[in-house]
N, CA and C atoms as an extended XYZ file, in Angstrom:
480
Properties=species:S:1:pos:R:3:atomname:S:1:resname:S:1:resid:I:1 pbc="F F F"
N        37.138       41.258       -4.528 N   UNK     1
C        35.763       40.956       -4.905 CA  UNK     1
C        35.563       39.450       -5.032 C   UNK     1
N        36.632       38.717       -5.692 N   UNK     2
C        36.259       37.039       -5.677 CA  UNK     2
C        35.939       36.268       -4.570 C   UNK     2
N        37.174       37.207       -3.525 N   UNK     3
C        36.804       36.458       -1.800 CA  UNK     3
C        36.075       36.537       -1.197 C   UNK     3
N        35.199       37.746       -1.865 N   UNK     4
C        33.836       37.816       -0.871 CA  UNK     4
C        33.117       37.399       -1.935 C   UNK     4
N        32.986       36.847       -2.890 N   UNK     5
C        32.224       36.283       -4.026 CA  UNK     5
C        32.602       34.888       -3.519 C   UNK     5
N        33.663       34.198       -2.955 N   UNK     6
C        33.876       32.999       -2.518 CA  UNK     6
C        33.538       32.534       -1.519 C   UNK     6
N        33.516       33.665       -0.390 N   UNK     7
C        33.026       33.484        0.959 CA  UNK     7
C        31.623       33.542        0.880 C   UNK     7
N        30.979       34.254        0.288 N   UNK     8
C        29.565       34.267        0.617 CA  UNK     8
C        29.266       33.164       -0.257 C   UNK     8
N        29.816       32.430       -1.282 N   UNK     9
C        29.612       31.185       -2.357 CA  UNK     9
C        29.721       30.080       -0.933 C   UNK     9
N        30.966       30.235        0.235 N   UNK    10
C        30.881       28.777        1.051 CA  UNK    10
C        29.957       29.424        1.877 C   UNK    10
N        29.475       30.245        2.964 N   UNK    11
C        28.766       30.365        3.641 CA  UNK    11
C        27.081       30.407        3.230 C   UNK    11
N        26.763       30.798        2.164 N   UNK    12
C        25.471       29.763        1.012 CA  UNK    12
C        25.551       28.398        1.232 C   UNK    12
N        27.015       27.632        0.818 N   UNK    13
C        26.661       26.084        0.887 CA  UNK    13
C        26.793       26.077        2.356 C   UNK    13
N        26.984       26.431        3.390 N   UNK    14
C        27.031       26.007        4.774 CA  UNK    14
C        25.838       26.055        5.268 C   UNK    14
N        25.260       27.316        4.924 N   UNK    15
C        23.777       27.490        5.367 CA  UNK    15
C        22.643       26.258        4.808 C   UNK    15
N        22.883       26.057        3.462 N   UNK    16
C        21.802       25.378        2.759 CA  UNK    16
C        22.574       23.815        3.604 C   UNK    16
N        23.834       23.521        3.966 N   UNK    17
C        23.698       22.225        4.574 CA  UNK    17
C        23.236       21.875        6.343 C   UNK    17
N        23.244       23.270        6.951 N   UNK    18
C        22.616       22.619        8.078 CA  UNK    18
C        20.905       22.543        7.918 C   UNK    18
N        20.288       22.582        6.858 N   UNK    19
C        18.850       22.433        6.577 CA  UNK    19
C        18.930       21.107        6.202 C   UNK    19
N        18.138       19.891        6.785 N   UNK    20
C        18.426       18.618        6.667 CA  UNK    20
C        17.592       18.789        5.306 C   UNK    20
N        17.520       17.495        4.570 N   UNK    21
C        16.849       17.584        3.172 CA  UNK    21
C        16.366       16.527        3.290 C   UNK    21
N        15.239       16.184        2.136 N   UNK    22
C        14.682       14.656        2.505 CA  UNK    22
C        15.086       14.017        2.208 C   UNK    22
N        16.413       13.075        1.961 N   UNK    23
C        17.339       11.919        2.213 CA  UNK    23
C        17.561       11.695        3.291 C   UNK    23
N        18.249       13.067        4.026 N   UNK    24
C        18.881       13.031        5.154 CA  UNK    24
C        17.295       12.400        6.412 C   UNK    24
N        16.605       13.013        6.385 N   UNK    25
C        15.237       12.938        7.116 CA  UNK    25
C        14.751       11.675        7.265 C   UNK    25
N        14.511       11.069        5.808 N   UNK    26
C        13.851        9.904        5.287 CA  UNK    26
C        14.777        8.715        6.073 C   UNK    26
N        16.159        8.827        5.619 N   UNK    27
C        17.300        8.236        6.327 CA  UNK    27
C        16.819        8.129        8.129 C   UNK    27
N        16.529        9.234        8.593 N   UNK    28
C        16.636        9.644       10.172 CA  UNK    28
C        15.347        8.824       10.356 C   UNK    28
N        14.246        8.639        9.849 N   UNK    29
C        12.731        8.375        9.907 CA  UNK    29
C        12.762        6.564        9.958 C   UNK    29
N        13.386        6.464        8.856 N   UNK    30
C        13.981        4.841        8.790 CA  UNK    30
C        13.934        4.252        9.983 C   UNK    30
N        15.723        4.791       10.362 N   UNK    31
C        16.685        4.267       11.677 CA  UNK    31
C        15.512        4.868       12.837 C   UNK    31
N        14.595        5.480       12.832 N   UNK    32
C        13.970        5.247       13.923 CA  UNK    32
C        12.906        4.216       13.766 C   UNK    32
N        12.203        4.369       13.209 N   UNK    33
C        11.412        2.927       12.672 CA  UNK    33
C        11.925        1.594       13.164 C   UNK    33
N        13.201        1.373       12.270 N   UNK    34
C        14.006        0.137       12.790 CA  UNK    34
C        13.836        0.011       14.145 C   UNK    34
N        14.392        0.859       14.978 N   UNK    35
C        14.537        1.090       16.353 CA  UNK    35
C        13.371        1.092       17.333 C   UNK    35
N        12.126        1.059       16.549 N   UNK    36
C        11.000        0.958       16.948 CA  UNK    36
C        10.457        2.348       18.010 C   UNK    36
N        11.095        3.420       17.480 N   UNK    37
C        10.956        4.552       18.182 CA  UNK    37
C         9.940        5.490       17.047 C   UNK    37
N         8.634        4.834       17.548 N   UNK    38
C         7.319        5.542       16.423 CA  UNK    38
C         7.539        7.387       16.025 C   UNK    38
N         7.357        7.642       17.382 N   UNK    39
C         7.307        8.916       17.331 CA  UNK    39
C         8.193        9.756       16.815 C   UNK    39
N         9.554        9.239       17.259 N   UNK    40
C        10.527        9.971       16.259 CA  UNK    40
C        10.478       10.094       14.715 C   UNK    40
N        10.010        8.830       13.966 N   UNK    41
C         9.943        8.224       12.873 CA  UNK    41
C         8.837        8.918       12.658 C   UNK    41
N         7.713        9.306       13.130 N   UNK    42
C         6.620       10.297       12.506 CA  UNK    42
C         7.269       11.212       12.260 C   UNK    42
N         8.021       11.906       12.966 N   UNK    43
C         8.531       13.466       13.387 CA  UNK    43
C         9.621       13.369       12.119 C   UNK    43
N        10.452       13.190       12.012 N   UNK    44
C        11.149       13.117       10.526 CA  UNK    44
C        10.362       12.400        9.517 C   UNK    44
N         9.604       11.572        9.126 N   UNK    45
C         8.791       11.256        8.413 CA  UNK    45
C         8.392       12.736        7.670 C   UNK    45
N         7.171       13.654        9.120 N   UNK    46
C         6.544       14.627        8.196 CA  UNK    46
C         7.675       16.029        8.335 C   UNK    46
N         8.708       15.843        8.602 N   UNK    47
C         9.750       16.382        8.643 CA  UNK    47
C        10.369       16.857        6.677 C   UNK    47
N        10.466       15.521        6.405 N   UNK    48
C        11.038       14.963        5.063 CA  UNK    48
C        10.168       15.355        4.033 C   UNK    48
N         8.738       14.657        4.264 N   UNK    49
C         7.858       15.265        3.527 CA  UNK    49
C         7.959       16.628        2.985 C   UNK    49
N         7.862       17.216        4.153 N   UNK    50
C         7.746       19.022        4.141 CA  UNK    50
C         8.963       19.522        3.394 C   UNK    50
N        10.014       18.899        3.433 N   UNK    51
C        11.775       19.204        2.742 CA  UNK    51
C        11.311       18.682        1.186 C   UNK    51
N        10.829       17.775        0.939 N   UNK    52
C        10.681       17.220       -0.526 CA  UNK    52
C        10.007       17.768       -1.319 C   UNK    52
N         9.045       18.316       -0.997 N   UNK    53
C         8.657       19.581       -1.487 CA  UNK    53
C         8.176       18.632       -3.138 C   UNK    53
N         7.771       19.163       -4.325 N   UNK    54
C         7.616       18.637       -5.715 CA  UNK    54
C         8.058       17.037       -5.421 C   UNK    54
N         9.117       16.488       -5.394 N   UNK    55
C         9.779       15.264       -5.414 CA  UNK    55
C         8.819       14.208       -4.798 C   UNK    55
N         7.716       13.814       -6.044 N   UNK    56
C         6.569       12.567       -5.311 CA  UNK    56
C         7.409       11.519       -4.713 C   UNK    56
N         8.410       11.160       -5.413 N   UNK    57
C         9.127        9.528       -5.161 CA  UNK    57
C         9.262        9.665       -3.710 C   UNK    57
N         9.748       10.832       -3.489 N   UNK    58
C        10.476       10.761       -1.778 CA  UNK    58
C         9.385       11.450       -1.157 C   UNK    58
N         8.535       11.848       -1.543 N   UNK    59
C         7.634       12.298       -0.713 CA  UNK    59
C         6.661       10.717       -0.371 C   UNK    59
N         6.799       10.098       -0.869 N   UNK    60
C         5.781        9.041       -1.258 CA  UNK    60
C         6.762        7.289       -0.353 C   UNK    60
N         7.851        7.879       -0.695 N   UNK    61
C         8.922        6.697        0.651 CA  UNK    61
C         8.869        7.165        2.083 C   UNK    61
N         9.055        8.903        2.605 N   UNK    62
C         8.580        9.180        3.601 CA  UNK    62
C         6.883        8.754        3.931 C   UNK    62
N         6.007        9.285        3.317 N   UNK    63
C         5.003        8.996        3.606 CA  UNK    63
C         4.572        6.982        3.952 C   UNK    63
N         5.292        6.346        3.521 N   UNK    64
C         4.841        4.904        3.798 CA  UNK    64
C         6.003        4.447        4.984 C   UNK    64
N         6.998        4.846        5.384 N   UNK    65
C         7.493        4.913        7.095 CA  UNK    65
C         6.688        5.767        7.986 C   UNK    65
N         5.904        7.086        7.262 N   UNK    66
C         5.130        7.574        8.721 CA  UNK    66
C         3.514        6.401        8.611 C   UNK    66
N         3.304        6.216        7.879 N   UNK    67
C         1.915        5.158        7.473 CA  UNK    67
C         2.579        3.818        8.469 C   UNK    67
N         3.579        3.331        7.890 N   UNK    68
C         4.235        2.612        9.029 CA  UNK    68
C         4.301        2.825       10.447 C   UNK    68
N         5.283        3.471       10.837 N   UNK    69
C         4.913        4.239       12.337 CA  UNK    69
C         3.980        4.436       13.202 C   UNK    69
N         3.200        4.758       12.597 N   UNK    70
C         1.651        5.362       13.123 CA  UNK    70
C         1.170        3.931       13.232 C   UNK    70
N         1.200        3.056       12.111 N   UNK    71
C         0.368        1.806       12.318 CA  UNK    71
C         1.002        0.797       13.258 C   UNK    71
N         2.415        0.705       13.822 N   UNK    72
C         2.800        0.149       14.412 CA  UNK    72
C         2.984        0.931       16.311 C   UNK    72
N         2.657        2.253       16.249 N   UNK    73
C         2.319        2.986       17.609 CA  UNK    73
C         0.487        2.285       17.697 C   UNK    73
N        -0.069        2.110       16.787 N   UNK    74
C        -1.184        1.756       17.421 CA  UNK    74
C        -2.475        2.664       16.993 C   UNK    74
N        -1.417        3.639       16.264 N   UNK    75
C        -2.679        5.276       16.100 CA  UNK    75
C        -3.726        4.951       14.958 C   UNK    75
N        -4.875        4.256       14.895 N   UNK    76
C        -5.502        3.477       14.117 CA  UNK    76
C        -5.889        4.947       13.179 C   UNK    76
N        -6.683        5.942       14.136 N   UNK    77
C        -7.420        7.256       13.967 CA  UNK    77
C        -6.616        7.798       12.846 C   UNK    77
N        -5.111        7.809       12.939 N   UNK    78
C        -4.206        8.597       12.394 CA  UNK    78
C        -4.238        7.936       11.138 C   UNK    78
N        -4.279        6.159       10.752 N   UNK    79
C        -3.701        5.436       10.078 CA  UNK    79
C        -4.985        5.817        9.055 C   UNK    79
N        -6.112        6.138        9.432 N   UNK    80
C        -7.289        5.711        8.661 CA  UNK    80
C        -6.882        7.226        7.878 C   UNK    80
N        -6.920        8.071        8.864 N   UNK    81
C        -6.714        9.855        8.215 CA  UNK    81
C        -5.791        9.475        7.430 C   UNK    81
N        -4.616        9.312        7.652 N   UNK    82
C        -3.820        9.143        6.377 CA  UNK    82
C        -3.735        8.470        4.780 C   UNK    82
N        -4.981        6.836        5.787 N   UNK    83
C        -5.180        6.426        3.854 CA  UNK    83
C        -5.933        7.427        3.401 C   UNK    83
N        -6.659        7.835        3.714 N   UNK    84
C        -8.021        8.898        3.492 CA  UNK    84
C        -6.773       10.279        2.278 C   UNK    84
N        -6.074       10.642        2.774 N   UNK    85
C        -5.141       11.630        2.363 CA  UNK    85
C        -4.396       11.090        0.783 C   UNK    85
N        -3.779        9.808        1.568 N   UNK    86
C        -2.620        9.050        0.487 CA  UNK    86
C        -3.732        8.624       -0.462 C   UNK    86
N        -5.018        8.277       -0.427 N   UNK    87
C        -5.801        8.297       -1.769 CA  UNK    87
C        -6.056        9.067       -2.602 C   UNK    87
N        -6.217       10.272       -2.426 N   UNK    88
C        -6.374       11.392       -2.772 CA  UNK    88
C        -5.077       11.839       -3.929 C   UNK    88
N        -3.884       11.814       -3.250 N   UNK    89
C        -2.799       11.719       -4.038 CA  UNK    89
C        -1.897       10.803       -4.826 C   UNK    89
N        -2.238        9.383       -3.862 N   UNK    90
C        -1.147        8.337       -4.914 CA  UNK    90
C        -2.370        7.365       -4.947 C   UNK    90
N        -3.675        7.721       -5.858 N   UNK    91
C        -4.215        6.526       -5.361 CA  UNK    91
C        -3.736        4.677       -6.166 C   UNK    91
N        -3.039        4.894       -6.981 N   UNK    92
C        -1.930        3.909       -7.841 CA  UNK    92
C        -1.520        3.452       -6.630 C   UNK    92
N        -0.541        4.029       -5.631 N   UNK    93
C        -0.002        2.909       -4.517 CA  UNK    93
C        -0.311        2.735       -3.585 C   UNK    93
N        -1.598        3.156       -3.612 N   UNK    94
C        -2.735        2.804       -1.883 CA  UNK    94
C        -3.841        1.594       -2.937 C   UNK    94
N        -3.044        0.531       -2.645 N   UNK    95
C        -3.793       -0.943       -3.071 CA  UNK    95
C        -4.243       -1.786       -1.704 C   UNK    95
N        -4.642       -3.007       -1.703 N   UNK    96
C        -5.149       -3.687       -1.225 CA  UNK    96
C        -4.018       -4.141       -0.486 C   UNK    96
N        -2.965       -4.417       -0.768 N   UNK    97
C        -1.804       -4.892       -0.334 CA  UNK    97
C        -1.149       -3.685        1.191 C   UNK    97
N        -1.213       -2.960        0.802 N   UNK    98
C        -1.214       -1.831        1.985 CA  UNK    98
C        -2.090       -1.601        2.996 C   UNK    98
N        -3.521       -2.285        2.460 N   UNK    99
C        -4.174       -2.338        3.740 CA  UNK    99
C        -4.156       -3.255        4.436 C   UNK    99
N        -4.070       -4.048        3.631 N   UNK   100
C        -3.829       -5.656        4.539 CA  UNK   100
C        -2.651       -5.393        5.401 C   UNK   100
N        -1.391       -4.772        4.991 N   UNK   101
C        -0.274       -4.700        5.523 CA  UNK   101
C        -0.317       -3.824        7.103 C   UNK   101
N        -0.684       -2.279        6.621 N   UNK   102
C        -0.996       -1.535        7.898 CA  UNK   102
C        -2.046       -1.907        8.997 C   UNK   102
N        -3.161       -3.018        8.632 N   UNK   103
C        -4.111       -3.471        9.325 CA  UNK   103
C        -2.922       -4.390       10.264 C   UNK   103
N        -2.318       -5.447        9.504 N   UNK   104
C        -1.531       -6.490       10.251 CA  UNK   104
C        -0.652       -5.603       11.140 C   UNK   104
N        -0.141       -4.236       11.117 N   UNK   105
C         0.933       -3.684       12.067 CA  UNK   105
C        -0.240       -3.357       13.142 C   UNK   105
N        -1.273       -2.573       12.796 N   UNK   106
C        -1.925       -2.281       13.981 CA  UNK   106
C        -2.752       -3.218       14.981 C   UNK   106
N        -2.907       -4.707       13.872 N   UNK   107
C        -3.148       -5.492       14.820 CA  UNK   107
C        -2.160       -5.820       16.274 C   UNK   107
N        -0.817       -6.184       15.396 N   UNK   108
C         0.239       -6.521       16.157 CA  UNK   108
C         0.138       -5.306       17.270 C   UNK   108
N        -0.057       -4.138       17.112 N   UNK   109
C         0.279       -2.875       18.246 CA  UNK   109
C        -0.799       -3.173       19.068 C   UNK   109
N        -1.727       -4.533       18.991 N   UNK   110
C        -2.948       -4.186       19.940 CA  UNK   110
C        -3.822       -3.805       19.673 C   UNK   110
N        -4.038       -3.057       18.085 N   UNK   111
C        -5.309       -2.416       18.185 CA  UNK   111
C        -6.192       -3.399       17.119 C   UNK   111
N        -6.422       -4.101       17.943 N   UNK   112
C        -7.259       -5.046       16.867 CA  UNK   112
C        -8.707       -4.770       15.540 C   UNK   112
N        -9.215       -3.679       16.963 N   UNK   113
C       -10.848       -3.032       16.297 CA  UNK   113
C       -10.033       -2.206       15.163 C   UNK   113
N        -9.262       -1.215       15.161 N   UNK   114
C        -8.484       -0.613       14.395 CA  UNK   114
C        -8.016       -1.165       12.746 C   UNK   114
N        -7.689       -2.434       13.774 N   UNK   115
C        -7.029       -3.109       12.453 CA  UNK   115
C        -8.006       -3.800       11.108 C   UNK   115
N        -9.371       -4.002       11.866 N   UNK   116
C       -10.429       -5.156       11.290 CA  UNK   116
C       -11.516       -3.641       10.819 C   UNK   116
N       -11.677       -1.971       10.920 N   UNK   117
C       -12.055       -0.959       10.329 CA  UNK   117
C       -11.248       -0.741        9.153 C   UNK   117
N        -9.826       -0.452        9.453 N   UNK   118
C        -9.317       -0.558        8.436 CA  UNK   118
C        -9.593       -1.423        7.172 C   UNK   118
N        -9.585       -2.828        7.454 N   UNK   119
C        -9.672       -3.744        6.311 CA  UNK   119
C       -11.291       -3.203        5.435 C   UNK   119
N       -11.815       -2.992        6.693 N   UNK   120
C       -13.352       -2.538        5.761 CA  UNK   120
C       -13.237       -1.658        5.202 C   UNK   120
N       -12.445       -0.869        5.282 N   UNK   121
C       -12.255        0.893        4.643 CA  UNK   121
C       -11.614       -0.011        3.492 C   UNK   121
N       -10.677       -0.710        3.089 N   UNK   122
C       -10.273       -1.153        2.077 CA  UNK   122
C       -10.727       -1.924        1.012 C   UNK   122
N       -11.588       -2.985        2.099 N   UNK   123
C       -12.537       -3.827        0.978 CA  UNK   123
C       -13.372       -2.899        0.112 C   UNK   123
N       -14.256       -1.745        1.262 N   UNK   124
C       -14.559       -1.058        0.372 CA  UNK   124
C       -14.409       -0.587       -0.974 C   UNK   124
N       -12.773        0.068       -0.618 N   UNK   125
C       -12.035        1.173       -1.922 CA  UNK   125
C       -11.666       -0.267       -2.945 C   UNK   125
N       -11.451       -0.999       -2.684 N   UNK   126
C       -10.740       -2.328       -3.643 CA  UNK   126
C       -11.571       -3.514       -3.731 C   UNK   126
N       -12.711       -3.307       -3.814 N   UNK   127
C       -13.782       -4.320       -3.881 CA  UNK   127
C       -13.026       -5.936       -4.664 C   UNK   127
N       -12.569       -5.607       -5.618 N   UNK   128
C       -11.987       -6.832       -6.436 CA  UNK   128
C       -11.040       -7.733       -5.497 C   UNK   128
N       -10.691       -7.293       -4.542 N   UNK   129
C        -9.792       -7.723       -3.470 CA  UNK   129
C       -10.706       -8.433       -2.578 C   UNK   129
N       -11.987       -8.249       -2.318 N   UNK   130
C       -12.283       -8.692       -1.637 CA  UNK   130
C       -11.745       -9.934       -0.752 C   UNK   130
N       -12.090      -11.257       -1.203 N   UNK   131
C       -11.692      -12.320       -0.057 CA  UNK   131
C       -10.383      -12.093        0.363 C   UNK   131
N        -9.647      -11.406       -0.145 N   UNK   132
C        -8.363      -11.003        0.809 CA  UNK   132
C        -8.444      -10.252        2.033 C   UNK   132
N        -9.103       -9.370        1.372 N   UNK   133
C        -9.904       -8.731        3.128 CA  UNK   133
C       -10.451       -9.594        4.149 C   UNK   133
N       -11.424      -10.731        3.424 N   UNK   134
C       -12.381      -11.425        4.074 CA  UNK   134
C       -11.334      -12.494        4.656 C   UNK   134
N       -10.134      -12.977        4.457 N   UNK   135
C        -9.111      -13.899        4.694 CA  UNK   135
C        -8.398      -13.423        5.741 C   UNK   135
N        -8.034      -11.825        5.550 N   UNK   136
C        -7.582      -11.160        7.037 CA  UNK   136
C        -8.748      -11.370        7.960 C   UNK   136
N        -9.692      -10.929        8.119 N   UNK   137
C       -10.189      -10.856        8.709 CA  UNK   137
C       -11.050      -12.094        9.949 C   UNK   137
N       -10.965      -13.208        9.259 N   UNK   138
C       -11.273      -14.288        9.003 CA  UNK   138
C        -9.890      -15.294       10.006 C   UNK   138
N        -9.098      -14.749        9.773 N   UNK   139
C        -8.070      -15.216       10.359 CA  UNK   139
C        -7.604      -14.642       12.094 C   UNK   139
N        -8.087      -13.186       11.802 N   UNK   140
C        -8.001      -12.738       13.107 CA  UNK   140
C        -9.349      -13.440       14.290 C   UNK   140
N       -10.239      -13.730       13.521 N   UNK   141
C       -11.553      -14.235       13.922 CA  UNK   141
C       -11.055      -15.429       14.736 C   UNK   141
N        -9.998      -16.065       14.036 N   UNK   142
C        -9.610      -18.150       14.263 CA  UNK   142
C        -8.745      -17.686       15.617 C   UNK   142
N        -7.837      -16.698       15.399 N   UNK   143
C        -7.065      -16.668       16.621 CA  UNK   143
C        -7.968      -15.707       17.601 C   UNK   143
N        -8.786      -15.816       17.892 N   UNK   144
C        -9.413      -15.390       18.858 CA  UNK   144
C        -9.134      -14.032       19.284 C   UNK   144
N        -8.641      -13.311       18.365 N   UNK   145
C        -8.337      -12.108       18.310 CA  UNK   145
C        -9.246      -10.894       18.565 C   UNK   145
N       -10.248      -11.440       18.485 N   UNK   146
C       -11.833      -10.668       18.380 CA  UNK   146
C       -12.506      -10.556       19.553 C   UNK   146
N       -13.135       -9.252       19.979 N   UNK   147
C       -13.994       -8.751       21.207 CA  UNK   147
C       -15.179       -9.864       20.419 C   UNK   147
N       -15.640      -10.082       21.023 N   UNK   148
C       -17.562      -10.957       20.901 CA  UNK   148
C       -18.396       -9.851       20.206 C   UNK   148
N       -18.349       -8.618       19.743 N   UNK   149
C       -19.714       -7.559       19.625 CA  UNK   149
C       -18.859       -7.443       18.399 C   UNK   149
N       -17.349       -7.250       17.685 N   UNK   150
C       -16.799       -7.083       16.868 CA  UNK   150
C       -17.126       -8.382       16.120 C   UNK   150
N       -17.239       -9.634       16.803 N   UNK   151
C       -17.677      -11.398       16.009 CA  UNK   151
C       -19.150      -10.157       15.442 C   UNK   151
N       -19.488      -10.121       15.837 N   UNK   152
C       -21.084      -10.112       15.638 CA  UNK   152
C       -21.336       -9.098       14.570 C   UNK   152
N       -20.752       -8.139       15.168 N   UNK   153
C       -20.703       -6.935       13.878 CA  UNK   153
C       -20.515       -7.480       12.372 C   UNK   153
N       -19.012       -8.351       12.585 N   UNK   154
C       -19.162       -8.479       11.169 CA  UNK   154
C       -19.909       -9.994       10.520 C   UNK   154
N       -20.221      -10.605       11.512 N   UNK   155
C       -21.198      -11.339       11.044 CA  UNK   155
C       -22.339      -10.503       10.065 C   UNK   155
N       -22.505       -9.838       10.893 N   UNK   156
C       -23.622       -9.070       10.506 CA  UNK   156
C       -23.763       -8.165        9.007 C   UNK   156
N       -22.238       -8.147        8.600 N   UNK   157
C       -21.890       -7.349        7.214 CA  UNK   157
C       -21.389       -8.619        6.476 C   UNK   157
N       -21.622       -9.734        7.036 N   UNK   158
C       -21.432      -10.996        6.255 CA  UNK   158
C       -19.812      -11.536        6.085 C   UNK   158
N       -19.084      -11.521        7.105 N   UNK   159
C       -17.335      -11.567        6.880 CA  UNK   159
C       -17.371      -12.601        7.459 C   UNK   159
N       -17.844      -13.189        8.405 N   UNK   160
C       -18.100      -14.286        9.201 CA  UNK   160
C       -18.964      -15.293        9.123 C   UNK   160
């Protein structure tokens, strides 16, 4: 009776270890990040998430490598859905500092219009922040970073 009380005790821990967990994930989500391989890094990102289950801390370190990811593939659509989400739940660590940050990755990916919506979605939520927004924005303006109808737009909401 112990050996099959022992055997089914290791074949329990064998089973529960080929189920990656969110260390293991978060870990995998990272090293793709680093590697600049977005998509993978989403894919264990909401991989990890889904494993962490209760555990905000690690749900909340996965979630800012896929916020990463996404903003550095370029996926502006995705980046905005997600602050939209991550407010809802951590709104303590969706500050001003994060938008400025994910705006600057999606600039870098090219998506400039992306990047200069974003900041407005933020000035919005963090009004007290303002000229920090207005300083990103302002800056992308100097490097000529800007379509001509995007100058104008935000002329027009007063950023310019």
């Amino acid at each position: 009776m112990r050996t099959a009380l022992a055997s089914f005790g290791l074949l329990a821990g064998l089973v529960a270890g080929c189920s990656p967990d969110a260390s293991a994930l978060q870990e995998a989500a990272q090293a793709a990040l680093d590697h600049r391989d977005f998509e993978t890094a989403i894919a264990k990102s909401d991989a990890g998430i889904s494993a962490a289950g209760q555990d905000r801390a690690a749900t909340w370190r996965l979630e800012q490598i896929r916020l990463e990811a996404l903003a550095r593939a370029g996926r502006s659509t995705d980046v905005r859905a997600t602050f939209e989400r991550l407010v809802a739940t951590y709104a303590a660590q969706v500050d001003a500092s994060l938008y400025v940050t994910a705006a600057t990755w999606l600039r870098e990916a090219g998506d400039t219009q992306g990047a200069v919506d974003l900041l407005l979605v933020g000035d919005t939520r963090c009004p007290a922040e303002h000229e920090r927004f207005q300083a990103a924005i302002t800056e992308m303006s100097q490097k000529q970073e800007l379509a001509p109808a995007e100058v104008e737009r935000l002329r027009s909401l007063g950023y310019l």
